[in-house]
KOLMILO-308995 format. One record per residue: y, z, x of N, C-alpha, C in turn; residue in three letters. Coordinates in pm, whole numbers, padded with zeros to 5 digits, always signed. Atoms other than C-alpha are relative to their C-alpha. Layout:
BEGIN
YZXYZXYZXALA...
END
This chain:
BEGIN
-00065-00123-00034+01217-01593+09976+00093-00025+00118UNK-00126+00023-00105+01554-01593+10184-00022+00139+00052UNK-00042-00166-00082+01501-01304+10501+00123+00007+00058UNK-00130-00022-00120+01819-01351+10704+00115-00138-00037UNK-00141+00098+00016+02188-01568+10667+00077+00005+00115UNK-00057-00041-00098+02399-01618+10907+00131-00125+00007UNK-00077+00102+00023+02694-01822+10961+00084+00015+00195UNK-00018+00021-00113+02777-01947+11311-00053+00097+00131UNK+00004-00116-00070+02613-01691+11524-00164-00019+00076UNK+00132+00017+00025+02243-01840+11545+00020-00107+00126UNK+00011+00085-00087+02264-02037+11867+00003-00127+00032UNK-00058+00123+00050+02453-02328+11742+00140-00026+00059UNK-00147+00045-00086+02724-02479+11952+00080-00081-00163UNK-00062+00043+00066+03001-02590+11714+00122-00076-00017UNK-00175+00062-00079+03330-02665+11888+00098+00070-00080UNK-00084-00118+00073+03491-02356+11679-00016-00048-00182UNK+00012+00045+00147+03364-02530+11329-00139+00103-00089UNK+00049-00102+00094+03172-02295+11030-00154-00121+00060UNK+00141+00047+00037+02766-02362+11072-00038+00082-00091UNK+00052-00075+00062+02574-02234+10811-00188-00050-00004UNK+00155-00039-00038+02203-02108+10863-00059+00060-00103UNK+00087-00069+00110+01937-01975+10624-00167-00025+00063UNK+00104+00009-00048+01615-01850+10774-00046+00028-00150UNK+00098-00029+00129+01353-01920+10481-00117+00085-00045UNK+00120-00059-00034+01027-01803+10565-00031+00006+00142UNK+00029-00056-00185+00887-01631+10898-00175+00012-00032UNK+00135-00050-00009+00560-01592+11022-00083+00047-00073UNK+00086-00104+00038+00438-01308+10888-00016-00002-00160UNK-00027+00023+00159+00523-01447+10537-00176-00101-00017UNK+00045+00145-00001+00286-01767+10615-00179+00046-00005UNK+00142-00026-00080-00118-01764+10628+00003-00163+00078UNK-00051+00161-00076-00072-02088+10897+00046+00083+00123UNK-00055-00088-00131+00033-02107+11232+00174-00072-00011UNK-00088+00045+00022+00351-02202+11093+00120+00133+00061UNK-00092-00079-00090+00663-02001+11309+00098+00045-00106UNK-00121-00031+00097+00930-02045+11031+00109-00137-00043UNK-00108+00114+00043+01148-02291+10807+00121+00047-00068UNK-00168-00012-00028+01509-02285+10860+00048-00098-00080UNK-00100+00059+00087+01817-02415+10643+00123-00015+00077UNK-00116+00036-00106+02102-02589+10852+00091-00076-00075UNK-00124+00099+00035+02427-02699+10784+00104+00026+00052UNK-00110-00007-00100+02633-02828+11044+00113-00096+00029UNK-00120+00107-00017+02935-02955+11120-00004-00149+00051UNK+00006+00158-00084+03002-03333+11271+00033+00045+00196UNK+00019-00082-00145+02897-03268+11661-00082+00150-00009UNK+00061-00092+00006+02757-02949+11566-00169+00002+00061UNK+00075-00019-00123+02431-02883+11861-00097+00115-00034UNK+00103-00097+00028+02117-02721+11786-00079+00007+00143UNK+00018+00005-00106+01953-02622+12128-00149+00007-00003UNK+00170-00004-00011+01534-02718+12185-00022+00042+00142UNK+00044-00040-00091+01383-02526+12462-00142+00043+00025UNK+00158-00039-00028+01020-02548+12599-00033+00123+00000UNK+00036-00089+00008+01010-02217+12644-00019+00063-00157UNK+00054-00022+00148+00994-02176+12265-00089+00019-00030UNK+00120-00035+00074+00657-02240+12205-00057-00098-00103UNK+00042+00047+00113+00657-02438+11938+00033-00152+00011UNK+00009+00085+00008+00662-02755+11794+00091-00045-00137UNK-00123-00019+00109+00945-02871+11550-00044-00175-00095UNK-00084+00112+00077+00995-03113+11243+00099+00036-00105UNK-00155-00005+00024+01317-03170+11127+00048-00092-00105UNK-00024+00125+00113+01389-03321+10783+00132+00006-00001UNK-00117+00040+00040+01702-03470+10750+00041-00035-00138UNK-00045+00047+00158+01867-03445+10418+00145-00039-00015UNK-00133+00057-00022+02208-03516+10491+00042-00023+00133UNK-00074+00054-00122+02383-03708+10765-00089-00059+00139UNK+00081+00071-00112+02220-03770+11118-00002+00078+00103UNK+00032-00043-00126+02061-03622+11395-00074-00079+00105UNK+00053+00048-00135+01989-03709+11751-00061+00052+00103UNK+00033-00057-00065+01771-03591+11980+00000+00001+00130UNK-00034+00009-00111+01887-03554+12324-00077+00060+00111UNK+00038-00066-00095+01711-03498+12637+00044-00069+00151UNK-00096+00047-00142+01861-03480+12985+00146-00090-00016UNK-00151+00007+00070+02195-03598+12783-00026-00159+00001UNK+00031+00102+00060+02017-03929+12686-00125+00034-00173UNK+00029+00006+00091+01958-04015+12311-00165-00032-00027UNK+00142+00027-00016+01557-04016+12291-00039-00077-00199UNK+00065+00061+00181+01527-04047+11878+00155+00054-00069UNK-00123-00026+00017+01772-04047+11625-00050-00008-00208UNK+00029-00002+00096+01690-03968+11234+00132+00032-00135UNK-00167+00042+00101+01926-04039+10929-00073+00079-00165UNK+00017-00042+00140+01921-03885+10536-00151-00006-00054UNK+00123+00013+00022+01554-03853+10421-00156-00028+00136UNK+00064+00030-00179+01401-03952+10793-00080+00168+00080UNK+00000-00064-00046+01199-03677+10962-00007-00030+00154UNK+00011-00014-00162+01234-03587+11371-00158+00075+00026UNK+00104-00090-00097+00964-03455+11546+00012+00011+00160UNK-00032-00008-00086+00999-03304+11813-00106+00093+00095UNK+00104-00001-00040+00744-03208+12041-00047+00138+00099UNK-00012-00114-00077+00629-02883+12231+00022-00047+00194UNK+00003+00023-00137+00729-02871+12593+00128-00076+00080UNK-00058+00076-00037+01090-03052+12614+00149+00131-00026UNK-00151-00045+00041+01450-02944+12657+00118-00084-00045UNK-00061+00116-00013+01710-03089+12536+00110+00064-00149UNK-00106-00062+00039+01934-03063+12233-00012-00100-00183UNK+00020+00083+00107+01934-03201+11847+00157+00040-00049UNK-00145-00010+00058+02290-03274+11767+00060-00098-00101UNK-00087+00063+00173+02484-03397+11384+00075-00058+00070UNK-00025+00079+00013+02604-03721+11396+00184+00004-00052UNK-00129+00020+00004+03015-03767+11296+00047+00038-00089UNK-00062-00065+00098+02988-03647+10991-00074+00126-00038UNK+00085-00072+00040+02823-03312+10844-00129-00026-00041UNK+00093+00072+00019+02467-03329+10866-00074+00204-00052UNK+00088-00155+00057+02201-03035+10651-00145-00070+00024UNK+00142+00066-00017+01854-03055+10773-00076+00137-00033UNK+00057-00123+00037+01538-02817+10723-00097-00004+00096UNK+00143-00011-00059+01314-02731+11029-00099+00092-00056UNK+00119-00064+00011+00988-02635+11022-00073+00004+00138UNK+00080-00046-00117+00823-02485+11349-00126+00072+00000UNK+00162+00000+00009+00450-02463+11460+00006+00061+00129UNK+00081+00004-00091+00236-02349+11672-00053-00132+00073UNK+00042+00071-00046+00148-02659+11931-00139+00012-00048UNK+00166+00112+00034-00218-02845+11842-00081+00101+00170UNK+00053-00019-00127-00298-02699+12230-00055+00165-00035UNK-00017-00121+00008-00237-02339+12106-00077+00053-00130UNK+00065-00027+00160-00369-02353+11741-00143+00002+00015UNK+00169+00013+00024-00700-02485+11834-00088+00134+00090UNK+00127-00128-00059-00795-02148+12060+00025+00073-00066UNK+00034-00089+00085-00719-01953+11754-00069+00028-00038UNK+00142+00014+00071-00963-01786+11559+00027-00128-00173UNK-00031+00081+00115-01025-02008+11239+00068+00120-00087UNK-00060-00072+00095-00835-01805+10974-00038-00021-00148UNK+00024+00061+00092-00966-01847+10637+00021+00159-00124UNK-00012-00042+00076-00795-01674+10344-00095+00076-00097UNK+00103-00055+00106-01019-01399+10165+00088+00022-00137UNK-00027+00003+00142-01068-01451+09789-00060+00077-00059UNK+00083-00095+00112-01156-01217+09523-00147-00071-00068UNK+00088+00074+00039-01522-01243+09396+00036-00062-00140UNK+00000+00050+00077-01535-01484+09117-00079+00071-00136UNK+00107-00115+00111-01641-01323+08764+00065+00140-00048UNK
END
């Protein structure tokens, strides 16, 4: 299910070039402590912005082109066509497309720190019969 589209407006630096966004699933869709998986496709240079204050915890499949993950404006990791990023709760910094157009698909969590003082959650099933 597609909730929201958006095309350059989603907190994507671009350098005046078209991004295109597609939030997939949210939260409240999920039984998980899964946040939400996003649909990206961004220009060459095009700047996705990671901020601790988020919360969460990101992986980042790369299906076209190349991303880099920048913190303090040094290259920390760097993932190419099929390659996932991970990226970790608690950092700032910046995941920016490589020279040529790059389409990736995050998926954001709840941190391991935060999940485990949840209650357990366990899907009720209809009785059997």
């Amino acid at each position: 299910m597609i909730v929201s589209r958006a095309r350059g407006d989603v907190a994507v630096r671009t350098g005046g070039r078209s991004a295109h966004w597609q939030s997939l699933i949210r939260r409240g869709m999920l039984h998980s402590e899964c946040e939400g998986v996003e649909y990206w496709d961004l220009p060459p240079g095009g700047v996705l912005e990671v901020r601790s204050d988020h919360g969460v915890e990101e992986a980042v499949l790369v299906l076209d082109g190349h991303l880099g993950l920048y913190e303090d404006g040094a290259e920390t990791a760097r993932a190419g066509a099929g390659d996932v990023l991970l990226v970790p709760h608690g950092i700032d910094g910046e995941l920016r497309a490589g020279d040529r157009p790059t389409t990736a698909v995050t998926v954001r969590g709840l941190p391991a720190a935060v999940s485990a003082r949840l209650p357990r959650r366990i899907p009720e099933l209809p009785p059997a019969g």
